[in-house]
SEDREN-248814 format. One record per residue (C-alpha): residue number from 1; residue in one letter; chain; z, y, x negated. Coordinates in steps of 0.1 Angstrom, whole numbers. Layout:
BEGIN
> k/r/c/zz/yy/xx
> NUM/A/A/Z/Y/X
...
This chain:
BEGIN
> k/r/c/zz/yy/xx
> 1/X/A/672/8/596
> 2/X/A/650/-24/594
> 3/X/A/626/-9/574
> 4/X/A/654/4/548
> 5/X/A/668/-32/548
> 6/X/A/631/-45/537
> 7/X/A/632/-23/509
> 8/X/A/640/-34/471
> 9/X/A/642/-14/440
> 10/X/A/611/-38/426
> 11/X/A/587/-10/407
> 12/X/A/559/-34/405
> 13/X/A/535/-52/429
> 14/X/A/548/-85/446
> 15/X/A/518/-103/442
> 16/X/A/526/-98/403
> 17/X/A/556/-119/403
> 18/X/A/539/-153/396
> 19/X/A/513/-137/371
> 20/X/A/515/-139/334
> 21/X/A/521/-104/333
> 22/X/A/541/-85/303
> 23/X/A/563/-54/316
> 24/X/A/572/-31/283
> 25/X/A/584/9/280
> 26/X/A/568/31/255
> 27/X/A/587/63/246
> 28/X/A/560/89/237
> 29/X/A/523/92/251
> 30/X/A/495/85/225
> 31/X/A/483/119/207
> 32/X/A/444/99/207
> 33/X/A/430/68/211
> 34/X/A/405/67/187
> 35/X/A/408/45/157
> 36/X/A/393/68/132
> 37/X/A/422/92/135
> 38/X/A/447/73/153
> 39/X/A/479/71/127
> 40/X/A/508/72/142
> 41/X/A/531/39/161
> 42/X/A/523/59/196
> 43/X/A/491/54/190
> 44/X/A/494/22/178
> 45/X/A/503/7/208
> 46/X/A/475/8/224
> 47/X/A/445/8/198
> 48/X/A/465/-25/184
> 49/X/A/458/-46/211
> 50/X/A/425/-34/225
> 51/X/A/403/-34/188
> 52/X/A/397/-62/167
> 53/X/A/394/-61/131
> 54/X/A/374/-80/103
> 55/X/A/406/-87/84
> 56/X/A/441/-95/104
> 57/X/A/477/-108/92
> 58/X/A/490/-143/99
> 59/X/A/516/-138/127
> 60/X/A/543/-158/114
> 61/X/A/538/-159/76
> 62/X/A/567/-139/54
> 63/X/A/554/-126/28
> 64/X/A/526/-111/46
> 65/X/A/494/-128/44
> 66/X/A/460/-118/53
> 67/X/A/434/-145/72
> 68/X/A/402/-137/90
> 69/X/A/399/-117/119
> 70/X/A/359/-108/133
> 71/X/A/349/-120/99
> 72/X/A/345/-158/91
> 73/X/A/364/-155/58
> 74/X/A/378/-131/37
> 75/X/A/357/-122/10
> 76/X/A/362/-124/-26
> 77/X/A/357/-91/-48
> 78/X/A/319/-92/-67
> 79/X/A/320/-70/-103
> 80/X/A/285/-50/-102
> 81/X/A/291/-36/-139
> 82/X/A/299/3/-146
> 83/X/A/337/-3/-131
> 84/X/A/320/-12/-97
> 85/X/A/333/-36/-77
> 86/X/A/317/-53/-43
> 87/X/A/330/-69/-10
> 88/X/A/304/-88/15
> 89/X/A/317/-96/50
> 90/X/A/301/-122/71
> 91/X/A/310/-114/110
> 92/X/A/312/-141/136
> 93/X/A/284/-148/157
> 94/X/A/282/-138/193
> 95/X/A/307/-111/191
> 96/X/A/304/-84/221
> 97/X/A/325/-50/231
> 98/X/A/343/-51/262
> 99/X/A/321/-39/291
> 100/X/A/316/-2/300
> 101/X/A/290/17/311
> 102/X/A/283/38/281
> 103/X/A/261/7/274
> 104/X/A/237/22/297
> 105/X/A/225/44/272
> 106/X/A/211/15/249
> 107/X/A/194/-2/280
> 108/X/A/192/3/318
> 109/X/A/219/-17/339
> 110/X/A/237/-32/301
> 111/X/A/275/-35/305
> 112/X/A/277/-45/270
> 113/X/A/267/-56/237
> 114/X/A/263/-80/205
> 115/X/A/288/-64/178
> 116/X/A/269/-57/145
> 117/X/A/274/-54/110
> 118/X/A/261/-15/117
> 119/X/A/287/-9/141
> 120/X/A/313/-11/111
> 121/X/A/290/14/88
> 122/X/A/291/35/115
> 123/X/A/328/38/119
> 124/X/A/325/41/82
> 125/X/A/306/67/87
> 126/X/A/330/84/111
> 127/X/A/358/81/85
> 128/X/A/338/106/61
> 129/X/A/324/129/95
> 130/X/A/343/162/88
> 131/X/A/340/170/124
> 132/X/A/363/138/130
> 133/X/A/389/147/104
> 134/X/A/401/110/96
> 135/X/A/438/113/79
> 136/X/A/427/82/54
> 137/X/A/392/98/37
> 138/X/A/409/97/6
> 139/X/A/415/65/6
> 140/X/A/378/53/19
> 141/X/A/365/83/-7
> 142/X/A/367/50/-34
> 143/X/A/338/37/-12
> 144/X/A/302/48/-32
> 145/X/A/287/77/-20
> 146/X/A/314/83/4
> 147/X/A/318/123/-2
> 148/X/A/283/126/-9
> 149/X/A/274/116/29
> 150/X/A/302/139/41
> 151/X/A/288/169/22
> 152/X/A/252/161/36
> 153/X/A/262/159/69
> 154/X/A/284/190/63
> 155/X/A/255/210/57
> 156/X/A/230/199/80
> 157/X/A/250/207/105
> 158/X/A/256/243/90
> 159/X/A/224/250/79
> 160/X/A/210/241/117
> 161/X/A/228/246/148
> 162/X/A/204/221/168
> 163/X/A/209/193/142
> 164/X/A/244/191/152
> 165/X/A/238/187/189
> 166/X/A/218/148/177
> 167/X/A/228/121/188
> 168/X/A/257/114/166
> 169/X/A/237/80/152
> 170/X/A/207/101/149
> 171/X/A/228/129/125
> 172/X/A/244/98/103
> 173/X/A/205/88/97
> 174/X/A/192/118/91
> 175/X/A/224/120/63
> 176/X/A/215/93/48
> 177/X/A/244/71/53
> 178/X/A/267/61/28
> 179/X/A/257/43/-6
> 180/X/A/284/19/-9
> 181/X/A/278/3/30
> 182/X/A/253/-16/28
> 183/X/A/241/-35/59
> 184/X/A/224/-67/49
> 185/X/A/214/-84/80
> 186/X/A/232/-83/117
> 187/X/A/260/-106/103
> 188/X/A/267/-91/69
> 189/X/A/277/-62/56
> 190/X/A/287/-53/21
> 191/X/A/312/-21/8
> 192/X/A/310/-11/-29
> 193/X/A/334/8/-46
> 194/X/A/332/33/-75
> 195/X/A/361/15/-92
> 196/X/A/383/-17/-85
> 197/X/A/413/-14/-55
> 198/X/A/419/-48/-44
> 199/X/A/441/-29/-13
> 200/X/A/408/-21/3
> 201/X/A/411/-55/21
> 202/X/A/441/-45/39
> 203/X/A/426/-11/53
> 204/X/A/401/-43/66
> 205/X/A/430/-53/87
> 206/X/A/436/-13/105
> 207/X/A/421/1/134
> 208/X/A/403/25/110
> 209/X/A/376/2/102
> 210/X/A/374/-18/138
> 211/X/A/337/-15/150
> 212/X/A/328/11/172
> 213/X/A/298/15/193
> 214/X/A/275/46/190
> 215/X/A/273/44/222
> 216/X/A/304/52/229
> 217/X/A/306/84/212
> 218/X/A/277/99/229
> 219/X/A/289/91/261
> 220/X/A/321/99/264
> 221/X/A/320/135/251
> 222/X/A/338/156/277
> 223/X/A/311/164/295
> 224/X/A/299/150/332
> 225/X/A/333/147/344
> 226/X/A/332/119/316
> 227/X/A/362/117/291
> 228/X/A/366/122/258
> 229/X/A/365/91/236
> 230/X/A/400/98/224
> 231/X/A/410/93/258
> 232/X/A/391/65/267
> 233/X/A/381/35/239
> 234/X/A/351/12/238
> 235/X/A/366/-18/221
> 236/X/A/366/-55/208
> 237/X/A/403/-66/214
> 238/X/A/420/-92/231
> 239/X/A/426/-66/256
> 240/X/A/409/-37/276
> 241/X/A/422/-8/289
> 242/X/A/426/-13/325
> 243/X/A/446/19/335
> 244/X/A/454/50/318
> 245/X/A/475/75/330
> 246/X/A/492/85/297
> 247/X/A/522/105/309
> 248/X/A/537/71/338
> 249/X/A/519/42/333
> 250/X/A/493/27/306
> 251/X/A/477/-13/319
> 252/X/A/459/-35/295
> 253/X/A/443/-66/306
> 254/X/A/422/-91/291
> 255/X/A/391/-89/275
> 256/X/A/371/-112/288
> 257/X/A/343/-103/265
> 258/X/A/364/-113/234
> 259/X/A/352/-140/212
> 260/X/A/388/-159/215
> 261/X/A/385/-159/254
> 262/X/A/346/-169/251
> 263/X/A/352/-190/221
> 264/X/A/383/-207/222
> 265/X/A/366/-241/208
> 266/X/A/362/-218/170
> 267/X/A/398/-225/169
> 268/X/A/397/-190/149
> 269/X/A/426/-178/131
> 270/X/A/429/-145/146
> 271/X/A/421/-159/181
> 272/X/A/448/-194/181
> 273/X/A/483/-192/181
> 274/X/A/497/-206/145
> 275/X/A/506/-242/139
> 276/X/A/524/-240/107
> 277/X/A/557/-219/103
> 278/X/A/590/-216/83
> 279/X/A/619/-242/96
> 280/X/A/635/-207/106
> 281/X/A/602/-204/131
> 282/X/A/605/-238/139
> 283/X/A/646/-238/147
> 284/X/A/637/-203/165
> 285/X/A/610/-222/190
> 286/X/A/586/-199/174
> 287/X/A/562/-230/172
> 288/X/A/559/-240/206
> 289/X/A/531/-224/216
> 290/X/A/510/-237/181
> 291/X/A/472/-240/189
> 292/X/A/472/-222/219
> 293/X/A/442/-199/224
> 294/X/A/451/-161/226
> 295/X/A/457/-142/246
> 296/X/A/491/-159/262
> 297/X/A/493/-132/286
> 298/X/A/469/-116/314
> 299/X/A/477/-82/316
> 300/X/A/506/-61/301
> 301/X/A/519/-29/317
> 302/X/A/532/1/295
> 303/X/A/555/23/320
> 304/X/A/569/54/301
> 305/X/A/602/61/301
> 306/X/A/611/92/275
> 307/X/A/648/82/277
> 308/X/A/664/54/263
> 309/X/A/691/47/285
> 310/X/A/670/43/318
> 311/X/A/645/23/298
> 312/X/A/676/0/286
> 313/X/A/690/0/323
> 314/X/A/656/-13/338
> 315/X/A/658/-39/311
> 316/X/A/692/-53/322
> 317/X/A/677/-53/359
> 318/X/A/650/-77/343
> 319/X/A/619/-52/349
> 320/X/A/613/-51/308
> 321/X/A/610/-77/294
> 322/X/A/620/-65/256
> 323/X/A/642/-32/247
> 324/X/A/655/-18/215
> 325/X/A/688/-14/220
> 326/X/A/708/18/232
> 327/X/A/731/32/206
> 328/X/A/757/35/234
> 329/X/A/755/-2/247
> 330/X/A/749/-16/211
> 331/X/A/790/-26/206
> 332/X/A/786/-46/241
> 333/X/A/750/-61/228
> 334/X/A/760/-68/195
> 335/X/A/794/-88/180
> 336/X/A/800/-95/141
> 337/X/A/756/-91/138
> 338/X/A/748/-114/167
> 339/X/A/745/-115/204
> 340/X/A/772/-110/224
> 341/X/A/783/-140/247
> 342/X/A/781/-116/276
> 343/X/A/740/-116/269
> 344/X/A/737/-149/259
> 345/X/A/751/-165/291
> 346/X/A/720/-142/310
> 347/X/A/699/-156/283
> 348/X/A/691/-131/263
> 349/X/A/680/-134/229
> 350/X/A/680/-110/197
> 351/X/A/658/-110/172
> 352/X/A/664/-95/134
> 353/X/A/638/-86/112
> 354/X/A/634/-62/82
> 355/X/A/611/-35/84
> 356/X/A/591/-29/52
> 357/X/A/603/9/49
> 358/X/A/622/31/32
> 359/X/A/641/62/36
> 360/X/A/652/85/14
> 361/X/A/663/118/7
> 362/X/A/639/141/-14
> 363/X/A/640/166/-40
> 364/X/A/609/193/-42
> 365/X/A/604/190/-77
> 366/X/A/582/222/-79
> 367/X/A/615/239/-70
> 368/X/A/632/265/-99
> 369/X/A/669/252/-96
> 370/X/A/665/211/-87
> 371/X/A/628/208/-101
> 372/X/A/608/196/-129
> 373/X/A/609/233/-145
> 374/X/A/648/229/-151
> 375/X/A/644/202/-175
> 376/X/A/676/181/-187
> 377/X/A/701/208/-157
> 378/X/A/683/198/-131
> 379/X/A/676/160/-140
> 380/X/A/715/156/-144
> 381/X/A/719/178/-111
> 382/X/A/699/152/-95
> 383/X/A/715/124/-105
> 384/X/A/750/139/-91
> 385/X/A/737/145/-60
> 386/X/A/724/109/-60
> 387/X/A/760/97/-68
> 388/X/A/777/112/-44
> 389/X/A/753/97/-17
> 390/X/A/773/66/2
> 391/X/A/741/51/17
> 392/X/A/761/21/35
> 393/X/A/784/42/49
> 394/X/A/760/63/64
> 395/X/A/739/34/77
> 396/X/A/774/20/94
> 397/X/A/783/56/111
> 398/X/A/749/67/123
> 399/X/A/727/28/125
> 400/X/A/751/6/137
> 401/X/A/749/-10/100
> 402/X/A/711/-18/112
> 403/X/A/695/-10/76
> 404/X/A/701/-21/38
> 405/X/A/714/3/14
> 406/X/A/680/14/-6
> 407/X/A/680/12/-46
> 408/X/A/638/15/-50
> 409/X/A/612/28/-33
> 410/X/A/598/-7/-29
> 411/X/A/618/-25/3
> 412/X/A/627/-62/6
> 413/X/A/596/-87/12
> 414/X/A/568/-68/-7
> 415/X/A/559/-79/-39
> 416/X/A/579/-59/-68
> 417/X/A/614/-51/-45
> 418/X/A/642/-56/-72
> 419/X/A/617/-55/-103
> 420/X/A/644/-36/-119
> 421/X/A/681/-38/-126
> 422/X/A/704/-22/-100
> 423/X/A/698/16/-98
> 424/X/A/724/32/-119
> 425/X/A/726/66/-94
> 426/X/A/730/45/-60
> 427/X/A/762/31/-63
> 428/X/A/786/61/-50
> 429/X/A/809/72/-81
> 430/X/A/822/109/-72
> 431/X/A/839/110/-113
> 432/X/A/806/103/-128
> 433/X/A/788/126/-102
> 434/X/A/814/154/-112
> 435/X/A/809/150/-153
> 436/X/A/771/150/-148
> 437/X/A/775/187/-127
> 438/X/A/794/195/-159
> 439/X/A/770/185/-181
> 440/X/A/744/202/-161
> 441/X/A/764/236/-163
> 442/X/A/781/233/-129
> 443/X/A/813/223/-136
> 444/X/A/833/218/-100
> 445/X/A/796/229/-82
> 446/X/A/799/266/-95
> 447/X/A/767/278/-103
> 448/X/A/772/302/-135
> 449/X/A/748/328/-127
> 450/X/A/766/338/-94
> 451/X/A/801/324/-102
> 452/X/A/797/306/-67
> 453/X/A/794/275/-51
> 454/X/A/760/263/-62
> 455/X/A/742/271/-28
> 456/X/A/711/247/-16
> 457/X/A/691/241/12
> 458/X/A/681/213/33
> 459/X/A/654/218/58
> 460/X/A/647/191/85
> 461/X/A/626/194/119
> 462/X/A/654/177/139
> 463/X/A/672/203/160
> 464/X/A/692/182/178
> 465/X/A/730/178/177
> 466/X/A/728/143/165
> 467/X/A/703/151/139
> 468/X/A/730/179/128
> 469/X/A/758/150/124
> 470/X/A/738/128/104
> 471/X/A/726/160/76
> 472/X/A/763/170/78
> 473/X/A/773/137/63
> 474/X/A/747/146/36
> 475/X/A/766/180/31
> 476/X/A/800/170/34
> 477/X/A/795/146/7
> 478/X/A/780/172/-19
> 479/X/A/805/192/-9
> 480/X/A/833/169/-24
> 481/X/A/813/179/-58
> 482/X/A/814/220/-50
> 483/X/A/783/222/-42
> 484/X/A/772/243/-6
> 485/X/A/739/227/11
> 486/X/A/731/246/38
> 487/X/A/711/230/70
> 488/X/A/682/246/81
> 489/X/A/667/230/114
> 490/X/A/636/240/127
> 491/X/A/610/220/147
> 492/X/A/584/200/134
> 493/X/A/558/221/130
> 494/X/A/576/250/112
> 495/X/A/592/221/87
> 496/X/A/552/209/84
> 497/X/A/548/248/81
> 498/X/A/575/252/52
> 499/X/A/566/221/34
> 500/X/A/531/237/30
> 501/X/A/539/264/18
> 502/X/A/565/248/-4
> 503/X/A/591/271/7
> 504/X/A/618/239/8
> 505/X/A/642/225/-14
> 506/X/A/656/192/-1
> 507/X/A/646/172/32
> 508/X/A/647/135/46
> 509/X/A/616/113/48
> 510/X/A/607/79/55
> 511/X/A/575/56/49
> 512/X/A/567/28/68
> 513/X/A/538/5/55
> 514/X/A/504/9/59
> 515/X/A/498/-25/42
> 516/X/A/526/-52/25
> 517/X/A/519/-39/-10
> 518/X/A/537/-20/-35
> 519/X/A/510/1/-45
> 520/X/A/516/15/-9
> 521/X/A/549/27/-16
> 522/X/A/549/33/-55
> 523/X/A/514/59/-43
> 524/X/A/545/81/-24
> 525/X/A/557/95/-57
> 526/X/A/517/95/-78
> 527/X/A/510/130/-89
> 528/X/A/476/134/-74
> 529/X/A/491/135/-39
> 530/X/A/516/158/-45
> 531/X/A/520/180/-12
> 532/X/A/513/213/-30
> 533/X/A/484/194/-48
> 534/X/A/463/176/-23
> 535/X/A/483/182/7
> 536/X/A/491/145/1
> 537/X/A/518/126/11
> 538/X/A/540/128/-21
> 539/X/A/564/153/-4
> 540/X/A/591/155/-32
> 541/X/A/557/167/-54
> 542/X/A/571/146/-81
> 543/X/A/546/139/-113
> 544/X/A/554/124/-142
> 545/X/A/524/110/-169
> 546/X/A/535/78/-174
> 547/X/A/546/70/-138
> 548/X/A/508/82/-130
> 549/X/A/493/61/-155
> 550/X/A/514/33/-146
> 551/X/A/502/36/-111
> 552/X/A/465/34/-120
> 553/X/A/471/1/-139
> 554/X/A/494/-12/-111
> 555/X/A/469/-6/-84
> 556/X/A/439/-29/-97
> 557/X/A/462/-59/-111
> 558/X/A/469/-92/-88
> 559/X/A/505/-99/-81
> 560/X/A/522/-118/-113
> 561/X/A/538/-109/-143
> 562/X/A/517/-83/-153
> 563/X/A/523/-60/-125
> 564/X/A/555/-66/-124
> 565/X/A/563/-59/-155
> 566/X/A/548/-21/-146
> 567/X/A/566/-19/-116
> 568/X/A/595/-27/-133
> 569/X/A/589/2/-157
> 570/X/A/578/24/-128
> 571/X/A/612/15/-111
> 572/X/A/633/32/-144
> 573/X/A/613/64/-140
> 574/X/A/621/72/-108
> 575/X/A/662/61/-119
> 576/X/A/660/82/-146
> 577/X/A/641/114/-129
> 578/X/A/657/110/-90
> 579/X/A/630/129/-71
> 580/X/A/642/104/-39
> 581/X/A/677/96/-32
> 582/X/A/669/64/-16
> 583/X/A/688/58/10
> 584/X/A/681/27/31
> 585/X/A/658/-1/43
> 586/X/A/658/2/85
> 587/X/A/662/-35/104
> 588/X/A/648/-39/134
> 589/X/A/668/-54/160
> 590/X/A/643/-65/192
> 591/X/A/664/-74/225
> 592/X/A/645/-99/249
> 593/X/A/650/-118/279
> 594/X/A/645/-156/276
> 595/X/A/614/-158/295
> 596/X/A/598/-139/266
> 597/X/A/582/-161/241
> 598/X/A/569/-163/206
> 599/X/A/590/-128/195
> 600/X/A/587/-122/161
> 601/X/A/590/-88/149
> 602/X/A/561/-78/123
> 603/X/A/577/-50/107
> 604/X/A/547/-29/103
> 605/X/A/524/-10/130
> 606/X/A/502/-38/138
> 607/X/A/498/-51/180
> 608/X/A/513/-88/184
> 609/X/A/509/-85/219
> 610/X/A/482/-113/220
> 611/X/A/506/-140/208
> 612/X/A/536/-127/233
> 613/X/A/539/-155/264
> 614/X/A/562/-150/298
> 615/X/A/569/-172/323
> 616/X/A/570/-155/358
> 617/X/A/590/-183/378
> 618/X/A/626/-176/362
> 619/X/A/619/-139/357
> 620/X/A/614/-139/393
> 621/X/A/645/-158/400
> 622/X/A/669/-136/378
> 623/X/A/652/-103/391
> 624/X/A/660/-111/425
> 625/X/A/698/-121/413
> 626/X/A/706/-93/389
> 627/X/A/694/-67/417
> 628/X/A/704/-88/449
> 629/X/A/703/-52/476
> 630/X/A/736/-41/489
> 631/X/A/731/-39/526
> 632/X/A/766/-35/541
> 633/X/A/765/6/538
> 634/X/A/731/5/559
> 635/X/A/748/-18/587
> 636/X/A/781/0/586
> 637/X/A/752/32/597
> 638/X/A/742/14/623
> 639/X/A/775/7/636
> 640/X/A/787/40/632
> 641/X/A/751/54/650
> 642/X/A/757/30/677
> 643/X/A/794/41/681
> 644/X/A/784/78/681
> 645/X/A/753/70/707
> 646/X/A/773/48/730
> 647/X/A/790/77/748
> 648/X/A/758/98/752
> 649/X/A/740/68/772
> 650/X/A/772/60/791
> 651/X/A/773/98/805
> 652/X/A/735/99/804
> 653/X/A/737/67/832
> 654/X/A/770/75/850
> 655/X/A/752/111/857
> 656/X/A/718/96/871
> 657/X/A/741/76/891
């Protein structure tokens, strides 16, 4: 009984309650933990924080805003002549990987190493490995020479067995590297690309081009008992991997080989905590912490919790210290847009933030009835479908009116949102959607070849019974034009399976950003990556000539009138043609307890971690209130075991006697 009484519902060590440590769920385990094909927010979470890259964004500027990261500046582009076009990166001195023992293999007894300028090229180099199978070579193929070295290394490898059994930085030699990576010296290296694409910077800024050791990939190669690299990253971040057990509990800590905790006297952008922000930063305490040296915290613990109300429950108790918040609790969370006074008075603080996405609904324009091949019928059947579409109503029913109704596929804060006038097809108007069906030759939805309900489908890979609700709204509202959608759920990868094969008619997609630029959103609807193409991510397989010449000029032009002035016209295209019905841009809505510091949502899939900061002594205090043990049941046990014993010893005595 004692014993019991001792006990607490605390999940974490005791002599963790005065440490600056940073307690946060995570919903889904990461698929791999190597940068080079890492691409999804799951994964996100824990490359972010444990590589650094040459390029980074500045924490609290809006709009987004690149500043050095491992490089000491960011470079300026260099014309070569021919449509070539060349970037030279400087790197920091005395930059080292965190300690591991794949080091070994580059000397006896070494824990760790100098980072560079060949340990970029050589991550380079893994984007364009075919054995790798990077998701972003088409974007690095701009690089010079780029396919070139993937084909050479293709067929060494083919052509002899024991070739591809090198060392991996052995095979990239014998391949002859690629062209356009040029490494000058230890502390420069230079990219040149084929033609102009002043987005390459922001790729700069991803986990794809962090440095890697070579090391690190010969080691850790499954074999020995040793893991596979996916599984286990040699890295340059402001944290390390600590712990990983993937499907409980995930621990970072930091990196004490990082150039911000050896080098906090650089005052480096990447490795200081901001001093300048907006008066909204300012009035939000956001600036508190300015000039610190990162990281603020000294370990942060990833516990996985695959449902969200247990994850939301443990935050109320005070064992995470931020939560999204539950759709079920959100009308107790939230009042009129703001915190409720219930969690203010326990000093809990929300944060709002829009996320630079968009989601739509999509049209398969290869398609016979909704498609490019119908011409002028299927254009005006798109454009009633778009009509009838009450985007704000749907974002009140199913998001707790967390989005913005969507007009473009360009959302609020990158350069190029609102270039044109309001979209005439996302205002609902059912009377204009119903002459436009006539007009098209389906008067009241029937489609004249059957003398039926025009009947469509809409595949989606969410099964669920919630997913069902939300693409019944879809339905119910063509349905008030005659027109029968039919919802076909299956999972993910029979939709991946379908949209392959092209066998799909309409579906909802999303795109969050890669980088803050419009190119990165307008490139969703470019012709070349049409899904039955390229396999690309143009799903709605929309091409249009002028939209895709548009797009070229858009993507090597500077922000300013220019540009805009081709969004703009980019912007009418889609209108006019409706591949997407765009539906909404999401907000994100963070939940945090007030011994969490420096929040500020960044919208895309980048680690802030390093600039978080907690202080231990009230979380302490208000764990210990908010879960203050109920003891009487254990004592009323006792009383009752005592009362139930108490005859036994009696008789036990009075028959010795």
């Amino acid at each position: 009984m004692l014993v019991l009484l001792a006990c607490s519902n605390n999940p974490y060590p005791d002599a963790d309650a005065e440490r600056k440590v940073l307690y946060l769920p995570f919903a889904q385990t990461p698929k791999t933990l190597d940068p080079a094909v890492a691409y999804s927010t799951a994964d996100h979470e824990v490359t972010g924080p444990v590589h650094s890259t040459l390029l980074e964004y500045a924490y609290l500027a809006r709009p987004y805003r690149l500043i050095p990261g491992l490089a000491e500046e960011i470079p300026e582009p260099r014309d070569l002549g021919d449509g070539r076009v060349a970037y030279r990166f400087r790197l920091r001195p005395e930059l080292l990987f965190a300690e591991d023992p794949c080091f070994a293999l580059g000397g006896e007894g070494a824990r760790t190493r100098r980072i560079v300028a060949s340990d970029f090229a050589f991550e380079l180099m893994r984007l364009g490995d075919p054995a790798v199978g990077s998701p972003v070579q088409t974007t690095f193929a701009r690089l010079v020479g780029f396919e070139e070295f993937s084909k050479r290394l293709a067929s060494l490898r083919e052509s002899d067995p024991a070739f591809a059994k090198e060392r991996i930085d052995r095979q990239y030699a014998a391949a002859g590297g690629i062209e356009g990576v040029r490494v000058l010296s230890d502390r420069e290296l230079e990219i040149v690309l084929a033609e102009p694409y002043p987005q390459i910077l922001f790729w700069f800024a991803m986990e794809f081009t962090a440095p890697i050791p070579w090391e690190a990939i010969a080691y850790y190669d499954g074999e020995g008992g040793r893991p596979l690299f996916a599984e286990h990253p040699v890295a340059s971040g402001p944290f390390r991997i600590a712990r990983y057990e993937k499907r409980s509990r995930i621990t970072l800590e930091r990196n004490e080989s990082w150039y911000g905790v050896r080098h906090p006297e650089w005052r480096a952008p990447g490795a200081t905590y901001p001093e300048t922000g907006s008066p909204e930063d300012e009035a939000a305490g956001l600036l508190e912490a300015a000039g610190k040296s990162l990281p603020l915290v000294e370990q942060v613990d990833l516990v996985l919790e695959k449902e969200a109300m247990p994850a939301f429950n443990k935050f109320l108790q005070g064992y995470y210290d931020e939560s999204s918040i539950v759709e079920e609790r959100f009308d107790q969370i939230v009042a009129e847009g703001n915190l409720s006074p219930e969690m203010a008075k326990l000093g809990m603080r929300l944060r709002k933030s829009i996320v630079p996405a968009v989601y739509y609904l999509g049209f398969n324009m290869d398609d016979a009835v909704l498609g490019r091949d119908g011409g002028e019928r299927s254009r005006k059947l798109r454009q009633a479908m778009s009509l009838a579409i009450d985007s704000r109503e749907f974002i009140g029913i199913f998001m707790n009116d967390r989005g913005i109704p969507a007009d473009s596929p360009i959302p609020p804060g990158i350069f190029g949102h609102g270039a044109a006038s309001p979209n005439p097809y996302r205002a609902p108007d059912l009377e204009r959607a119903r002459k436009l069906l006539e007009e098209a030759g389906y008067g009241g939805g029937v489609d004249p070849s059957t003398g039926r309900a025009l009947r469509l489908t809409f595949d989606t890979s969410d099964t669920t019974a919630r997913g069902r609700l939300r693409f019944q709204f879809f339905v119910q509202s063509w349905r008030k034009l005659g027109i029968d959608v039919e919802i076909a759920a299956t999972n993910y990868n029979q939709f991946q399976d379908k949209v392959r094969k092209g066998a799909y008619q309409l579906f909802l997609w999303g795109w969050v950003a890669d980088y803050p630029d419009p190119e990165n959103f307008l490139s969703q609807l470019w012709g070349p990556l049409g899904r039955s193409v390229s396999g690309g991510t143009n799903t709605a397989n929309f091409a249009d000539p002028k939209y895709d010449e548009l797009f070229l000029e858009i993507r090597n032009l500077p922000d300013g009138p220019e540009r805009l002035d081709r969004i703009r016209r980019m912007a009418e295209i889609v209108e006019q043609e409706r591949p997407w019905i765009e539906l909404f841009y999401p907000e994100d809505y963070t939940l945090y307890h007030g011994w969490l510091q420096n929040v500020k949502p960044l919208g895309m899939s980048f680690s802030t971690l390093k600039y978080l900061d907690v202080e231990p002594a009230p979380r302490a205090e208000l764990r210990l209130a908010w879960n203050e043990p109920v003891t009487w049941p254990a004592w009323a046990l006792a009383v009752l075991a005592v009362v139930a014993i108490a005859p036994a010893v009696v008789t036990y005595f009075r028959e010795r006697q």
